[in-house]
C-alpha positions in Angstrom: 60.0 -8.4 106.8 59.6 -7.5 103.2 57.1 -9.6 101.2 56.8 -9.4 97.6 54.1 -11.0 95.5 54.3 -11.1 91.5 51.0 -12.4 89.3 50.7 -11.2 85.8 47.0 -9.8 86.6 48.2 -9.1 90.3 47.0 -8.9 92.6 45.3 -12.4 90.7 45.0 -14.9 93.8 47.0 -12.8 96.2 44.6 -10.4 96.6 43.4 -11.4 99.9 46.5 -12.6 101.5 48.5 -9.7 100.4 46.3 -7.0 102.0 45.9 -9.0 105.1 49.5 -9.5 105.6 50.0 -5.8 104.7 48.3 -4.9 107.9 50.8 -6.9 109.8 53.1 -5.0 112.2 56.8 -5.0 110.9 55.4 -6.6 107.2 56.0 -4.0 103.7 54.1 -5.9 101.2 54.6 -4.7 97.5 53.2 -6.0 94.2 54.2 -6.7 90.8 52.5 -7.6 87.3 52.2 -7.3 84.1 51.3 -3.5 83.4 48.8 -4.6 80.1 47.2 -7.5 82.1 46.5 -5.3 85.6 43.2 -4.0 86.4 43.5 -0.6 88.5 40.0 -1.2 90.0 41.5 -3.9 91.6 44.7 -2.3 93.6 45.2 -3.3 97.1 45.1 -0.2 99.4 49.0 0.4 101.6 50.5 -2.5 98.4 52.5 -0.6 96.0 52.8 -2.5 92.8 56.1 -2.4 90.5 54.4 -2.7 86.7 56.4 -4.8 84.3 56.3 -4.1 80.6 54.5 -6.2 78.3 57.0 -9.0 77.3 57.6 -9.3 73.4 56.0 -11.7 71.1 57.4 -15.0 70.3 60.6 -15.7 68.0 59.2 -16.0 64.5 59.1 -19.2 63.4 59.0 -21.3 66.4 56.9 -24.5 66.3 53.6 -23.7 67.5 53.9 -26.1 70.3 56.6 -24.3 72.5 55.4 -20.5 71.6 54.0 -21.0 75.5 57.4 -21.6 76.9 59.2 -19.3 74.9 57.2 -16.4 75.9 57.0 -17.2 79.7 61.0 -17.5 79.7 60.4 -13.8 78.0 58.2 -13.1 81.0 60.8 -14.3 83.0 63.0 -12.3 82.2 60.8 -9.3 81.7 60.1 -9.5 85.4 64.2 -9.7 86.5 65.0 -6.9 83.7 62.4 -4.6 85.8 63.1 -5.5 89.5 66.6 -4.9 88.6 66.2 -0.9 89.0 64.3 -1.6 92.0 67.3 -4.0 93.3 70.0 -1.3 92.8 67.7 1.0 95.0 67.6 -1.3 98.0 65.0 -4.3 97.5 66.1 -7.3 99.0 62.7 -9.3 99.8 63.1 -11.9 102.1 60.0 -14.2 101.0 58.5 -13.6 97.0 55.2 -15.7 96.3 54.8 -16.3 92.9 51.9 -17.5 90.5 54.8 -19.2 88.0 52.4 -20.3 85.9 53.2 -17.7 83.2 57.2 -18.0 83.7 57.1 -15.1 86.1 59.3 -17.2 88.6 62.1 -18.5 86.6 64.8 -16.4 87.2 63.8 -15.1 91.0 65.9 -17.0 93.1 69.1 -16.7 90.9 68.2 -13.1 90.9 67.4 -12.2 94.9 69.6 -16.0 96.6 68.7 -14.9 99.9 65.1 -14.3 99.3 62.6 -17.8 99.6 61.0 -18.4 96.9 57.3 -19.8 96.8 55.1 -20.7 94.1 51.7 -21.2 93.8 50.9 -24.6 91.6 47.4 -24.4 90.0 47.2 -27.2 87.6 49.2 -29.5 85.9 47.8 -30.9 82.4 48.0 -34.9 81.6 46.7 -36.1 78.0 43.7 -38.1 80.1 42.2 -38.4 82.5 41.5 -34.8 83.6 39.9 -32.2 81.9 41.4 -33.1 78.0 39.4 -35.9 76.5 36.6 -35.6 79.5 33.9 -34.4 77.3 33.1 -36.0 74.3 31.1 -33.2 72.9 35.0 -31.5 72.4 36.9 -34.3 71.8 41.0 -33.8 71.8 43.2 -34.3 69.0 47.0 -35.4 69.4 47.9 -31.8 68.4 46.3 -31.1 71.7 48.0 -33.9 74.0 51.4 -32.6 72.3 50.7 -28.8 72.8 49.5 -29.6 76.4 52.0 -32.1 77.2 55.0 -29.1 76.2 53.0 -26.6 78.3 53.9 -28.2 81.5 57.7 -27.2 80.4 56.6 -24.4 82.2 55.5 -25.8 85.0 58.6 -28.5 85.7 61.1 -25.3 85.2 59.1 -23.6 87.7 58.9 -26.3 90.3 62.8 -26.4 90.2 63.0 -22.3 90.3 60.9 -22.5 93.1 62.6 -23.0 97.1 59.0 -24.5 97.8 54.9 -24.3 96.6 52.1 -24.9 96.9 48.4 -26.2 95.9 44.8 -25.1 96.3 43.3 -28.7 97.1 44.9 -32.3 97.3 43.1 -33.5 94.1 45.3 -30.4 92.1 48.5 -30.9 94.0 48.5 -34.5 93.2 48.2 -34.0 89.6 52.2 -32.6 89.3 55.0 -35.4 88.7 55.5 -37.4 92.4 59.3 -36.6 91.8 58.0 -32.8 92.9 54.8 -33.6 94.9 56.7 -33.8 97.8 57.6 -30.0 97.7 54.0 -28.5 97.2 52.1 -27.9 100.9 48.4 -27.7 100.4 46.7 -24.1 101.2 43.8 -22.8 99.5 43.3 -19.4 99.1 40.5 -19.2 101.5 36.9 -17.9 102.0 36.1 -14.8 103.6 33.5 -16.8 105.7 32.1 -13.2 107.6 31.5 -11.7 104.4 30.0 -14.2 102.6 27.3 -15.8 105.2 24.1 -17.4 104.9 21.5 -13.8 105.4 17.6 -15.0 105.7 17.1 -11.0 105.1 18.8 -11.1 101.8 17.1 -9.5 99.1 18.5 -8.5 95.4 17.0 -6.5 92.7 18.1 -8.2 88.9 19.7 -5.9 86.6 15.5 -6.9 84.9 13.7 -5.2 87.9 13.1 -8.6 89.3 13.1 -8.8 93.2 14.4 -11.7 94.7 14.6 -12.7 98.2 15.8 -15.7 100.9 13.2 -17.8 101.1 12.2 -17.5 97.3 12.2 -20.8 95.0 15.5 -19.3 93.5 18.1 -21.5 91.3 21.4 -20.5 90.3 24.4 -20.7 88.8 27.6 -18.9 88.5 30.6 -18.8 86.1 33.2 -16.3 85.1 32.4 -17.0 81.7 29.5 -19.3 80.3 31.7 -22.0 78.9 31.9 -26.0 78.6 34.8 -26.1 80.9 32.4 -24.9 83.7 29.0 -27.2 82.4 27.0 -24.4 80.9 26.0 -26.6 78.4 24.8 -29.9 81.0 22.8 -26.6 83.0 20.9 -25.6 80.3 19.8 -28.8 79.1 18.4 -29.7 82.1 16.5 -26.2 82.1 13.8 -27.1 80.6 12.3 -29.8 82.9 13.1 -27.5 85.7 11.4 -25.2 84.8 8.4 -27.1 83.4 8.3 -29.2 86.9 8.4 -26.2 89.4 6.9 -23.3 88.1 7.2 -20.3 90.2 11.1 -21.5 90.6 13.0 -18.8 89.1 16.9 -19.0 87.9 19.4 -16.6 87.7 22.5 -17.4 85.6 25.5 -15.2 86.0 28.8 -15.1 84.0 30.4 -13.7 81.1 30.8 -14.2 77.3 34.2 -14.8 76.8 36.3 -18.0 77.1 38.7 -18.6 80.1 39.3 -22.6 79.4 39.1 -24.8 76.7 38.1 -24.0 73.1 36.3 -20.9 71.4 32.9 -21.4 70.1 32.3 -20.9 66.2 33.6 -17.2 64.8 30.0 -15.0 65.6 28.7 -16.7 68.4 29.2 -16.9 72.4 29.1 -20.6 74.1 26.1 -18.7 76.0 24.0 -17.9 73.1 24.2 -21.4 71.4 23.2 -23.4 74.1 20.4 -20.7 74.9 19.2 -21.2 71.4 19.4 -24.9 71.6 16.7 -25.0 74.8 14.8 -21.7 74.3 11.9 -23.0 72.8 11.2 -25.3 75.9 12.0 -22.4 78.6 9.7 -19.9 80.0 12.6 -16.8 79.5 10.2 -14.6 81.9 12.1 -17.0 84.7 15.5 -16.8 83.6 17.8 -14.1 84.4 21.3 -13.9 82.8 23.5 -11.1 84.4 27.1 -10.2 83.2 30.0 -10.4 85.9 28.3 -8.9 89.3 30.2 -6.3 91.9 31.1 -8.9 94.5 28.4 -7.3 97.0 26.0 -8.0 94.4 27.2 -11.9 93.7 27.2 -12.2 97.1 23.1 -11.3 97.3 22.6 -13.9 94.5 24.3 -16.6 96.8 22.0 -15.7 99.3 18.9 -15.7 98.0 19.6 -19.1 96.5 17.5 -22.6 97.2 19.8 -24.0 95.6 22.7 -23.2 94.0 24.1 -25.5 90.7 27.8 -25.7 90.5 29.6 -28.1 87.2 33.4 -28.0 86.5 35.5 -30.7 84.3 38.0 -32.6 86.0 39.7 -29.0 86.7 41.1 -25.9 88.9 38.2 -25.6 91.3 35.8 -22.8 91.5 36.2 -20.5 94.2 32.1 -19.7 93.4 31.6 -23.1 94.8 33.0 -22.9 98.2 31.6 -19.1 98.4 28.1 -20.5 98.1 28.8 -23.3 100.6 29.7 -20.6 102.4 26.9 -18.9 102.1 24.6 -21.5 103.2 23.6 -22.6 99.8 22.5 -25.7 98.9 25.1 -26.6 96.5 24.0 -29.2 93.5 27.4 -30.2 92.2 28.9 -32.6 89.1 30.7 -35.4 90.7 33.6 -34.5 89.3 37.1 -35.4 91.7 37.8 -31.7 93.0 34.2 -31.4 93.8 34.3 -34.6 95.4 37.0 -33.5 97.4 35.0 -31.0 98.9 31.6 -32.3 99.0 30.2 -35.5 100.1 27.1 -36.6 98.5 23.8 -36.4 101.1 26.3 -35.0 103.9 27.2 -31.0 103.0 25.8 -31.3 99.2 24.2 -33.0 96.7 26.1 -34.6 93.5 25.2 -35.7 89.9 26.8 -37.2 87.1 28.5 -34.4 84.8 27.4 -35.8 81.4 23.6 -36.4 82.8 21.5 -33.2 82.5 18.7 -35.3 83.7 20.1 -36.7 86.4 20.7 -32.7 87.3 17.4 -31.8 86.4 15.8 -34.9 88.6 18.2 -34.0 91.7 17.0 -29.8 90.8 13.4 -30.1 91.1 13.7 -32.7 94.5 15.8 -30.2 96.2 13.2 -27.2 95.0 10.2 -29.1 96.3 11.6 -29.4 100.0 14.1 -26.8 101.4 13.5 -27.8 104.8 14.2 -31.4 104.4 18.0 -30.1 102.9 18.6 -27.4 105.4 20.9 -30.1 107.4 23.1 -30.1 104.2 23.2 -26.4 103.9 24.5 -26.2 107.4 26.9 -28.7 107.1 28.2 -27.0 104.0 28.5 -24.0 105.9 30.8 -25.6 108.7 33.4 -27.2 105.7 33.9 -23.9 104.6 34.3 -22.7 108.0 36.7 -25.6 109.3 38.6 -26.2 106.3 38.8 -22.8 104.2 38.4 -19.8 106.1 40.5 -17.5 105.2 41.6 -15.6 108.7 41.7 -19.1 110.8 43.6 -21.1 108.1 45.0 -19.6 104.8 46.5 -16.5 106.8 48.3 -19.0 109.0 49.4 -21.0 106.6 51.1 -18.2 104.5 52.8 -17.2 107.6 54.3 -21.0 108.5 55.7 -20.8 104.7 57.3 -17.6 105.4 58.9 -18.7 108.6 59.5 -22.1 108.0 
């Protein structure tokens, strides 16, 4: 069977799945992306990858409002116009799995008719109650509910380009129109639960020189990029009485500068130096380590090490950082947000707070730092979710193959 997966930034989400299924007997697996967007650090041994040319820029003088659409139908077709060489030499997938969230899907199943095609549905935007309008630091504009609201374009041409999809978890899959819900399966894209296990030897040396091990009064927190979206701002601002309350806890933040949802901070400035500078008087900066993005042995070590481990997201896509550290054993302190809430039950596998409370997160912090043994049933139940619901080789393997079979 020939199985080909197309992301932009491939192998994006597919990483996982597609070298596990490349290791299955009488499976080729092959690749495809964007050639500017791919990382070659990230290429998936025995997966050739066909690299599509960067589409062109939007049509001059379209509104500002469908420049989103019009360049995933150029991505669209960008992807065709390559795969069309590689058609005329013989590919004829039977199964393409596609991240349309870009337009990359559009034109696949009009292209290849006797392939099935699948997409992956991340997130669907709505002009309230989600992520737009939840924080009233960044309130939205109309311009913003109109941009947003003709971004899903994409998404409805994709659903109908698409033989079937998709979703991570139920509280993302029932965000999309209930005309199309009915098409979307749920699969996550799974924790590598062997890899990333609780390890009471665990010990990691910061980037600083600080040593750090299992057992130590350790707090963290981890984002792609320090940003609102994720609740950089609601972390820090509980900092302070954290660290003022328990002082021989230590925290290690870890995340980027850049931006990967909502707005850009002021022209000059990261998200994560202004809300350092707005608590740094109050915090004890011996204590707090910031690291860039980790190697993922490294991250790994940080989860491990962790007492407890501070997770915040808008109403949004959710975290794969969060179920890693579940994963992990970690106690996980997270905003009561609904795809957290999904996931965690309050007092049963986790601990929740209100998102817009710092104090309440600070309160919650300092309980959980002053008794790890009285939470260690939580850690272990966390531990089993992630085992049970999202392990990678016992359910989202599986699950890719009943979607190419079925």
């Amino acid at each position: 069977m020939d199985v080909l997966f197309i992301h932009p930034n491939f192998p994006g989400q597919f990483r996982r799945v597609a070298a596990a299924l490349a290791r299955q007997p009488g499976m080729r697996v092959i690749g495809m992306g964007d050639q500017s967007w791919m990382d070659p650090a990230r290429a998936i041994a025995d997966v050739p990858v066909i690299a599509y040319p960067k589409p062109g820029d939007s049509a001059m003088g379209a509104h500002a409002h469908s420049r989103s659409f019009d360049a995933a139908v150029r991505r669209g077709h960008q992807v065709v116009t390559t795969l069309s060489a590689h058609k005329q030499q013989g590919l004829e997938p039977d199964v393409i799995f596609v991240h349309p969230g870009w337009g990359d899907g559009f034109y696949l199943r009009d292209f290849f008719p006797g392939a099935k095609v699948v997409g992956l549905f991340e997130y669907y935007y709505h002009p309230r109650g989600t992520d737009v309008g939840f924080d009233p630091e960044f309130p939205s504009s109309f311009e913003d509910i109109f941009r947003l609201r003709t971004t899903n374009a994409t998404q409805l041409l994709a659903l109908d380009s698409c033989d079937e999809g998709f979703s991570p978890t139920a509280w993302q899959r029932s965000l999309f129109p209930a005309a199309w819900r009915y098409r979307l399966s749920l699969l996550h894209e799974g924790v590598e639960t062997d890899v990333v296990a609780p390890d009471p030897n665990a010990q990691i040396t910061l980037p600083d020189g600080t040593v750090l091990k299992a057992g130590d009064e350790v707090l963290t927190y981890v984002s792609r990029n320090l940003e609102p979206y994720r609740g950089y701002h609601i972390f820090m601002r509980a900092l302070p009485a954290i660290l003022q309350a328990r002082p021989e806890c230590h925290v290690v933040i870890v995340g980027g500068d850049g931006v990967s949802y909502g707005k850009k901070p002021e022209p000059g400035t990261t998200w994560k130096q202004k809300y350092l500078d707005e608590v740094k008087d109050g915090l004890d900066l011996s204590r707090v380590h910031f690291t860039d993005t980790l190697p993922y042995e490294t991250y790994v070590k940080v989860l491990q090490v962790s007492r407890v481990h501070v997770y915040l997201t808008y109403p949004f896509i959710l975290s794969w950082s969060m179920l890693e550290a579940m994963s992990a054993g970690c106690l996980v302190l997270a905003s009561g947000t609904p795809p957290v809430e999904e996931v965690i039950s309050h007092g049963d596998n986790g601990l929740l707070f209100p998102f817009l409370q710092p104090q309440r997160l600070a309160d919650a912090a300092i309980e959980a730092l002053a008794d790890p043994v009285r939470f260690l049933p939580l850690r272990e139940q966390a531990r089993k979710t992630i085992e049970e619901k999202f392990d990678f080789h016992r359910v989202t393997v599986p699950g890719y193959l009943r979607m190419m079979e079925g």
